[in-house]
C-alpha positions as CSV (number, residue, x, y, z in Angstrom):
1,X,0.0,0.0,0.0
2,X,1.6,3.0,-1.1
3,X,2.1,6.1,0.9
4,X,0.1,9.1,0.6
5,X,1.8,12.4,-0.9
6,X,1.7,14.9,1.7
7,X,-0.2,18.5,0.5
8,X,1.0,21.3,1.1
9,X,-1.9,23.2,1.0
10,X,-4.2,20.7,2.9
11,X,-5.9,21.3,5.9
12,X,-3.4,19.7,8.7
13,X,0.0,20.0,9.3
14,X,2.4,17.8,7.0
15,X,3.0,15.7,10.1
16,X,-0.2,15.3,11.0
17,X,-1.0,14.0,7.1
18,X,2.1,11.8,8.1
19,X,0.9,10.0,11.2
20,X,-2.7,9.8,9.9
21,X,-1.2,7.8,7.0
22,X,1.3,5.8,9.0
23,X,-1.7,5.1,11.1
24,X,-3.6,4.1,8.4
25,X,-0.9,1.5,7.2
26,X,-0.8,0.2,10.4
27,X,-4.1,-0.5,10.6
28,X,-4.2,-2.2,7.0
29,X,-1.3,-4.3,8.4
30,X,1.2,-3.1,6.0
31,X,3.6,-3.0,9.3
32,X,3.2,-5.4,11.5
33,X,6.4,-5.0,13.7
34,X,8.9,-2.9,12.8
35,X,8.7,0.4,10.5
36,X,11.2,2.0,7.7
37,X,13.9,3.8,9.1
38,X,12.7,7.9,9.9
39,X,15.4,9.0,6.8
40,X,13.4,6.2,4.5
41,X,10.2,7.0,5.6
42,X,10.6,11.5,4.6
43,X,12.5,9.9,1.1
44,X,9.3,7.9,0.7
45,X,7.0,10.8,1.7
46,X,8.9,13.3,-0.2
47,X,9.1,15.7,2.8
48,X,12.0,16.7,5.3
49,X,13.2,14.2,8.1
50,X,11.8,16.2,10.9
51,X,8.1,15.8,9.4
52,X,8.7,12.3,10.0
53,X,10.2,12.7,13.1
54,X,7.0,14.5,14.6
55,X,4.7,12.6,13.0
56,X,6.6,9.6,14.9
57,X,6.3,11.9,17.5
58,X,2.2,11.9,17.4
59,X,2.1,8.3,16.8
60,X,3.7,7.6,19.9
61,X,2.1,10.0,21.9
62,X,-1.4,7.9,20.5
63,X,0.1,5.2,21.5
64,X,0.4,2.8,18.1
65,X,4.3,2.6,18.1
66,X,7.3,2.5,20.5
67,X,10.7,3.6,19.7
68,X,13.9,1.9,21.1
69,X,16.7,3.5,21.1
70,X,19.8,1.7,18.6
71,X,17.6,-0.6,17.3
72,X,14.0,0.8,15.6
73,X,10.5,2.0,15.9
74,X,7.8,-0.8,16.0
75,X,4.0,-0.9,16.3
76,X,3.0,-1.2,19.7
77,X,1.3,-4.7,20.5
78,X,-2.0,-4.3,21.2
79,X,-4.0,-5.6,24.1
C-alpha cells in the first residue's frame, strides 16, 4: 500500500497527514512490527526528516508505536 503524498496546502500540518497515513498503514497491516527507518520514511513521503520525526512523534504520543533506542520503531502490540 503506497504512501500518501503529503499536501501542502491541505488542511493539517504535513505531520499530522504523516501520522494519519502511518496510522492508516498500520491498521491495514502493512507494518506489522517494525517500521522503515525515519530517513526512508521522509524519502518515501517526499518531505523533510523532521516531518517524519513529529509525526513519529504523534504516533507515539497515540500510543500505536514505540521507539527503542539503537535498534527501531515498532507498532505497539495491542492488548
Amino acid at each position: 500500500m503506497p504512501a500518501r503524498p503529503v499536501d501542502p496546502l491541505g488542511d493539517d500540518y504535513a505531520y499530522v497527514q504523516v501520522a494519519d497515513d502511518l496510522e492508516r498503514r498500520i491498521g491495514a497491516g502493512e507494518f506489522a512490527e517494525k517500521l522503515p527507518s525515519e530517513r526512508a520514511l521522509a524519502e518515501e513521503y517526499g518531505c523533510a526528516y523532521t516531518t517524519i520525526r513529529q509525526g513519529m512523534k504523534l504516533l507515539r504520543e497515540r500510543g500505536l508505536i514505540v521507539t527503542r533506542q539503537g535498534r527501531g520503531t515498532y507498532v505497539r502490540k495491542q492488548r
